[in-house]
Structures are given as C-alpha cells and as structure tokens.
C-alpha positions in Angstrom: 0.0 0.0 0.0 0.9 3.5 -0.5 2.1 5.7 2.2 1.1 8.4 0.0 -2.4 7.6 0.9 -3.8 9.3 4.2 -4.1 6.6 7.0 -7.7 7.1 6.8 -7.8 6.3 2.7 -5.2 3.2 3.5 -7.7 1.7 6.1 -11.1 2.6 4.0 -9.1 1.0 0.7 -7.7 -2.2 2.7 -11.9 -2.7 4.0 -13.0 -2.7 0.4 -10.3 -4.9 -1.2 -11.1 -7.4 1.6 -14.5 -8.3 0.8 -16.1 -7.9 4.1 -19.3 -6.0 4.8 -18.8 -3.1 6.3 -20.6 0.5 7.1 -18.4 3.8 7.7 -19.6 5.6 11.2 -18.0 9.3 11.2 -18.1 11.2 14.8 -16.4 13.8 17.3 -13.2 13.0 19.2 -14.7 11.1 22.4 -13.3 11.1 25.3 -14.5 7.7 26.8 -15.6 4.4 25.7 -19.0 5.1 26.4 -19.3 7.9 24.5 -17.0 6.0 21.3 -20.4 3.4 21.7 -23.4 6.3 21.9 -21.6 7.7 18.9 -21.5 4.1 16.7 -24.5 3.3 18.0 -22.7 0.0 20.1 -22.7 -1.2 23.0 -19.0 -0.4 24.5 -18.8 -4.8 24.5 -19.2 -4.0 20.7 -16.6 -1.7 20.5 -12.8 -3.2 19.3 -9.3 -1.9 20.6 -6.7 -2.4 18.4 -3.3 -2.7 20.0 0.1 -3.3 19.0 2.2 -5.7 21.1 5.9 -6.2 20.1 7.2 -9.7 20.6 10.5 -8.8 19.5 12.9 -7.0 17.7 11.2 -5.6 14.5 8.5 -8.7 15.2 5.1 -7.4 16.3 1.3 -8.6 16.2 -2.1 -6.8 16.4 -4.2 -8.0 19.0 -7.9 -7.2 19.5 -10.1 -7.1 21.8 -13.4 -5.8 22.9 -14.3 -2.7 24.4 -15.3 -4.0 27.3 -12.1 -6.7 28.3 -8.4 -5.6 28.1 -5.6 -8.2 27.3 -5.0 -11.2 30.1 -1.0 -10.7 29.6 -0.2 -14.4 31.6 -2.7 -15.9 29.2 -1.7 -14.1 25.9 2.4 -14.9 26.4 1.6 -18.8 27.1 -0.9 -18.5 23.7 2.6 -16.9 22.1 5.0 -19.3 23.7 6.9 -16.1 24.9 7.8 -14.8 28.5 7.7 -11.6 27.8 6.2 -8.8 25.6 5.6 -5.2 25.3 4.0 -2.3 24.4 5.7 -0.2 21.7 5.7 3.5 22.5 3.2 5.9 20.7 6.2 6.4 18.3 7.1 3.2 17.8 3.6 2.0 16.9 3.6 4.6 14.2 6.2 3.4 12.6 5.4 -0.2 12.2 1.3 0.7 11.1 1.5 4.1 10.0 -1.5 5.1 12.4 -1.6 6.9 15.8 -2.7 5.7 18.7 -6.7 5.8 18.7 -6.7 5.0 15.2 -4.9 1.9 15.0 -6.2 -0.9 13.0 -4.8 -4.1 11.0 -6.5 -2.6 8.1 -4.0 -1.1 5.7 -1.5 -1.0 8.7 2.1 -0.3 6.7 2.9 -3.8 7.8 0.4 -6.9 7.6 1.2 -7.8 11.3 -0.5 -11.5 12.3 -3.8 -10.3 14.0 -5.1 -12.3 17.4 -8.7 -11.6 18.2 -10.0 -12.3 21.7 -12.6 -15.1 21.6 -15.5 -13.1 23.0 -15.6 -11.0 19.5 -16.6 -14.2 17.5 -20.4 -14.2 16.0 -21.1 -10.4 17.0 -21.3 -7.4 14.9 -18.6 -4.9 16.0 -17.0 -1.4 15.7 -13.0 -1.1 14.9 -11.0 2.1 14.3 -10.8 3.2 10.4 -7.5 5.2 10.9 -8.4 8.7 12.0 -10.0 9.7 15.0 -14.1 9.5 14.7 -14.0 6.8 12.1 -15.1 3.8 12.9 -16.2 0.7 10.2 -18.5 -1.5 11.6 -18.4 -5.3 10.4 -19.3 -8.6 11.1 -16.4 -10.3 13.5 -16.7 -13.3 11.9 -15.8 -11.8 8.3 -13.3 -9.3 9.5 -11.6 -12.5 11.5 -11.4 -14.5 7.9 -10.4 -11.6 5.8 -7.6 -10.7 8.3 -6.4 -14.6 8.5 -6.7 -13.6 12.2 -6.1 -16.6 15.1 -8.7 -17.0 17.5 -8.2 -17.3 21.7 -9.1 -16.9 25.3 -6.8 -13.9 25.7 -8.7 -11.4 27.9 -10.0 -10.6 30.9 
C-alpha cells in the first residue's frame, strides 16, 4: 500500500479490497468508551481496541479485543509461547502501522502484522477504528476474523 495515501484512505481501501461488509460511522473525538459506543450506535462490548504488542525486535502482532475486556497478559504470552512482551511506544507504533494511537487498526496498517482476536468478538457485529480519529467501520467479526487470516483465543479478561 501507498504511504502516499492518508491513514484514513489506507484503512477505508484495505476494507474494500477485503470483501467484508462493512458501514463507515464518522463522529467527534470522544473522550471515553462510552461515549465512542453512543456515537456508533454499540454497545461499549461491541466496540474493538486495536493494539500493538511487540514480541521482539522488529516482530510485532495486532491484538484485538473488545471494548469492554483488556488483554490477560499471563494468558496471551503462554498463547505466544513467549515470556515476555511489550507495548511499543506511541512512536514506535507509528512506525510499524502508519496510524496513531486511537486510530490503529490491521486494516491497511504499513505492515500486515498477524492479528489475534479475543474469543468473545466471534459471531457479533462490532465497531474497529478506520484510521483517524471518529472513524469507525463497523463489520461482522466473523468476516473481519477471515479476511484478516486472524487466530482466535481466550486472551482477555
């Protein structure tokens, strides 16, 4: 993909050539969860964070999980087989997707990182960052999980 593109254009571009059904949702910077959810029209369950978690050097994966969980760190290392991982810096996580924090997604991210999905997103109808701040695309899990080749677990809390 071209970095030429706006992150925005990348992540709206890397929806359509997957395939998957998806709607556009365009709002205000929020400043909670909550309001990210009243603003989609979600519940905040329904709402996906998209983080970055470096494994190692220059090796990295995207891990989502729903709105309403965060990551179970002891249960996502033993899913990786690693004993330790770690959160890149806001810097850092530009660098290897091209978005800022807030508006990360695996979604034309500069690098096709593997993607984990926590297993509580499976069979619903979410919300996930489109690469700006107030864009959201909302898509069924089940397509975004295929389109993304993304692995499936028990990672959150």
């Amino acid at each position: 993909m071209s970095t030429e593109l706006t992150p925005r254009q990348r992540a709206l571009d890397a929806l359509t050539a997957s395939g998957i059904d998806f709607e556009i949702t365009e709002h205000g910077r929020v400043n909670s969860l909550e309001e990210a959810a009243a603003a989609r029209g979600v519940t905040p369950a329904d709402i996906v964070k998209s983080l970055v978690v470096r494994m190692a050097q220059d090796e990295y994966v995207f891990v989502l999980v729903a709105g309403d969980r965060q990551i179970s760190w002891p249960k996502f290392r033993a899913l990786m087989g690693v004993s330790r991982t770690t959160m890149p810096s806001a810097e850092e996580a530009f660098e290897v997707t091209g978005y800022v924090r807030g508006t990360i997604t695996p979604f034309g991210s500069l690098t096709p990182w593997p993607v984990i999905v926590d297993e509580p997103i499976v069979g619903r109808r979410v919300s996930i960052g489109a690469g700006d701040h107030g864009v959201a695309a909302t898509v069924y899990a089940d397509q975004m999980i295929g389109a993304l080749d993304a692995r499936v677990a028990d990672i959150g809390i």
